[in-house]
C-alpha positions as CSV (number, residue, x, y, z in Angstrom):
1,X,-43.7,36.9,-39.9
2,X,-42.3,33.1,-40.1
3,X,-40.2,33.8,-43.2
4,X,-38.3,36.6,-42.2
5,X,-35.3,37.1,-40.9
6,X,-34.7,39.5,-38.4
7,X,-32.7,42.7,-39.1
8,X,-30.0,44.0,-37.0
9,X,-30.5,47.6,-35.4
10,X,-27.3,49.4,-35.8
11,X,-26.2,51.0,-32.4
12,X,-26.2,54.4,-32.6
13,X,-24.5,56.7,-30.1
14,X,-26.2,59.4,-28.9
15,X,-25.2,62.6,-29.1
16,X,-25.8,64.8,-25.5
17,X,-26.8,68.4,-26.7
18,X,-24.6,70.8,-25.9
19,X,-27.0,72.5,-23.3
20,X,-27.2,69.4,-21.6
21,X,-23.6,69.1,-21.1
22,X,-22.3,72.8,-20.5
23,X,-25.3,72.2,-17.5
24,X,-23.9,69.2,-16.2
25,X,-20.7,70.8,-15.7
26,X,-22.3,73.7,-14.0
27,X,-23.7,71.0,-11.9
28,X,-20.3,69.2,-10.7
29,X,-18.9,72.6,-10.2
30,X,-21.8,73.8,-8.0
31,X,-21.5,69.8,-6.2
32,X,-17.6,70.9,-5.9
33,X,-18.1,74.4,-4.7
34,X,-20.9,73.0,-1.7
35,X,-18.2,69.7,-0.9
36,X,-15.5,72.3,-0.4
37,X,-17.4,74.4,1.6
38,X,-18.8,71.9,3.9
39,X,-15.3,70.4,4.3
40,X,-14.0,74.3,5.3
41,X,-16.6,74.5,8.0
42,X,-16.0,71.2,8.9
43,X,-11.9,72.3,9.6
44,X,-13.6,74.8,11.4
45,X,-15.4,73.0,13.7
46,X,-13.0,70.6,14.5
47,X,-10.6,73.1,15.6
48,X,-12.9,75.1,17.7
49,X,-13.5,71.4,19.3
50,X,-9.9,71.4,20.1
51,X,-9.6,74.5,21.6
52,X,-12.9,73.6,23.9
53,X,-11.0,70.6,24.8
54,X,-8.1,72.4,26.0
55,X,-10.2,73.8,28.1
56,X,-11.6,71.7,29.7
57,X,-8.0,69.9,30.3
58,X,-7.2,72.6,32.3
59,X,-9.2,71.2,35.3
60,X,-7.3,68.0,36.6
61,X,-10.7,65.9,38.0
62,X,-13.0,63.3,36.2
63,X,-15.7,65.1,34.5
64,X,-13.2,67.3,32.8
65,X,-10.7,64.5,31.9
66,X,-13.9,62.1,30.7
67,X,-15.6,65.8,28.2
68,X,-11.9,65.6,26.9
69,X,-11.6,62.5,25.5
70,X,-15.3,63.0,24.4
71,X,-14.2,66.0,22.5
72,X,-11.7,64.6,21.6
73,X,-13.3,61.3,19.9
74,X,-15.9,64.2,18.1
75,X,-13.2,65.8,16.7
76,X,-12.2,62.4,15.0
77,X,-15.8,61.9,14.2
78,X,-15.4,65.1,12.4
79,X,-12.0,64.4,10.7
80,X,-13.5,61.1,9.5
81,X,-16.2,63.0,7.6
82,X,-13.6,65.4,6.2
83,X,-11.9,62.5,4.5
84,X,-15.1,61.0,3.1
85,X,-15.5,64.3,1.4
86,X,-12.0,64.7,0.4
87,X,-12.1,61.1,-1.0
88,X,-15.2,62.1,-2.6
89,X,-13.7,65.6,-4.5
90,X,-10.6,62.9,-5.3
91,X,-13.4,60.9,-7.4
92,X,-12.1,58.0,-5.2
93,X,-14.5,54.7,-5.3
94,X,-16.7,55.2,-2.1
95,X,-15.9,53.4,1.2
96,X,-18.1,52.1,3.3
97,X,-14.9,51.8,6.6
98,X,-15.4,55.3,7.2
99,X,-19.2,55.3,7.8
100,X,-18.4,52.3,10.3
101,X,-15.4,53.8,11.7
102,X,-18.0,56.9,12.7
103,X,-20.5,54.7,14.7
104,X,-18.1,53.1,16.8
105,X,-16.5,56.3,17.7
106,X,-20.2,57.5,18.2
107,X,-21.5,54.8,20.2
108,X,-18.5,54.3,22.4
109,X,-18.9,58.2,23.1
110,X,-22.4,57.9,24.4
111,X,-20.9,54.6,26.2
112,X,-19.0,57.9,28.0
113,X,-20.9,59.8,28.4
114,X,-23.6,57.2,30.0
115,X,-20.7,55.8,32.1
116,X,-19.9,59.3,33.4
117,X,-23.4,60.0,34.5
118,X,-23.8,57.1,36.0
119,X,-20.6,57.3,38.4
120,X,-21.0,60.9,39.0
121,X,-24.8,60.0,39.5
122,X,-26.2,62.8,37.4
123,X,-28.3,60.9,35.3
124,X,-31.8,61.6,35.6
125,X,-32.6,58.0,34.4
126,X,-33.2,55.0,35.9
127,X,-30.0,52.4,36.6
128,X,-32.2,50.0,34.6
129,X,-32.9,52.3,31.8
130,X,-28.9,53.5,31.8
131,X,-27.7,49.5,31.4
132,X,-30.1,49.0,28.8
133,X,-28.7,52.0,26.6
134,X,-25.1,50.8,27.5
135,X,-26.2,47.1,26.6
136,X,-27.8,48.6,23.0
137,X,-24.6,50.6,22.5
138,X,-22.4,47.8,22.9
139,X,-24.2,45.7,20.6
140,X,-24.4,48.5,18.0
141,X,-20.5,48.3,18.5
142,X,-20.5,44.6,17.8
143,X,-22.8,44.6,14.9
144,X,-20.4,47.3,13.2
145,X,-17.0,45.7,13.9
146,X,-18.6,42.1,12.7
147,X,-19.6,44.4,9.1
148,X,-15.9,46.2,9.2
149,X,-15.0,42.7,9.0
150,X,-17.3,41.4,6.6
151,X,-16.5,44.7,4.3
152,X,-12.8,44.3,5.1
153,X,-12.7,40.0,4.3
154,X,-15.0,40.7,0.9
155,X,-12.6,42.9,-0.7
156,X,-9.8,40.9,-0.1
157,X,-11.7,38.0,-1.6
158,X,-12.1,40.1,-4.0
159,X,-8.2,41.3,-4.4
160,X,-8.3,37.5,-4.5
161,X,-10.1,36.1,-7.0
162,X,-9.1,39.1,-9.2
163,X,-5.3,38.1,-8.8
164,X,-6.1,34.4,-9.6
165,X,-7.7,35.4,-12.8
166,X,-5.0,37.0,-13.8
167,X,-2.7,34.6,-13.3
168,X,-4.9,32.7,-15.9
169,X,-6.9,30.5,-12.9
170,X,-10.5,28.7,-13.4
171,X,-13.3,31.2,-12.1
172,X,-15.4,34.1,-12.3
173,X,-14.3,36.8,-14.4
174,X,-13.6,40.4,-12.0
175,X,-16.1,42.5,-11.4
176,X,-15.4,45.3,-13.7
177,X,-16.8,48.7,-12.8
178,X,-19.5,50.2,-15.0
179,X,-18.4,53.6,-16.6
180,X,-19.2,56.2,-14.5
181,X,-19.7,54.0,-11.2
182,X,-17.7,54.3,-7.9
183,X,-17.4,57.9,-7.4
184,X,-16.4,59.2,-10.8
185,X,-18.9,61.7,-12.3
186,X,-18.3,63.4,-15.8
C-alpha cells in the first residue's frame, strides 16, 4: 500500500526441541565412535604393512628392495589418512595438503611399481602403453604439486591481508568463518 510504512519483523531465535538436540548429540557420538574406529584399524593396517615390509627387506635384490619402499610409501599413505581423521576428531578446520600429499605418494608408487615391471620385464603391457601410464602419472604429479602450491600461496595471502587489516591497512575486511563452518560440529 503506498502510504504505509513498513514494519520491522522482530528476529526471533529459535528454539531446537529438546529431541532434536539430545539426537544430534547421539549423532556426533556415533560420527566419533565410527572416526575412532576407522583410525584403530587404520593403526592396524599400517603396522601389519611394516611388518610385510620387513619381510621383504630380508632379501637383498631389486624386486624386494623396490616392494619395500612401496610398502613403505603405503604405509605413509595410511598415516596421512590417520591424521586427517585425528585432525577431524580435533574439530580442526579441514585441509586440503593432506589429500594432495596422498596422490603424489600414490602416483609416484605406481610410477614404481610401472618402473619395476618394466626393467624386470614383467609387464604384460605394451612398452607404449607402460610410458603412457608413467607420462599420465607424472602429470598427475605436476598438476598436484602446482595446487599444493596454489593452496599453500592462498593462505598466506590470506595470513596476509588478515595481518594488514589489523594493522589498520586499506582493504578487504578477513574472511570470518561462519559459525559452525571448518570442521566444528555442535
Amino acid at each position: 500500500m503506498p502510504g504505509k510504512v513498513p514494519v520491522e519483523r522482530r528476529s526471533e531465535k529459535r528454539v531446537t526441541p529438546p529431541p532434536v538436540v539430545w539426537a544430534r548429540r547421539l549423532l556426533i557420538i556415533a560420527d566419533d565412535v565410527i572416526h575412532i574406529a576407522v583410525a584403530a584399524l587404520l593403526v592396524v593396517a599400517g603396522a601389519m604393512m611394516l611388518v610385510y615390509a620387513v619381510k621383504n627387506f630380508a632379501g637383498m635384490d631389486v624386486v624386494s628392495i623396490l616392494l619395500v619402499v612401496n610398502d613403505a610409501l603405503f604405509v605413509l599413505i595410511i598415516a596421512e589418512v590417520l591424521w586427517t581423521i585425528i585432525r577431524y576428531l580435533r574439530r580442526e578446520k579441514f585441509s586440503l595438503l593432506p589429500f594432495l600429499f596422498i596422490g603424489i605418494i600414490s602416483s609416484l608408487r605406481r610410477i614404481l611399481v610401472i618402473d619395476a615391471q618394466m626393467s624386470l620385464g614383467e609387464s604384460e603391457r605394451s612398452f607404449n602403453q607402460s610410458l603412457m601410464e608413467l607420462g599420465a602419472h607424472v602429470a598427475i604429479i605436476f598438476m598436484l604439486v602446482v595446487a599444493y602450491y596454489l593452496v599453500k600461496k592462498a593462505k598466506s595471502l590470506e595470513l596476509l591481508a588478515d595481518r594488514e587489516w589489523r594493522r589498520g591497512g586499506r582493504g578487504q575486511e578477513p574472511r570470518r568463518r561462519r559459525p559452525g563452518a571448518g570442521g566444528n560440529r555442535s
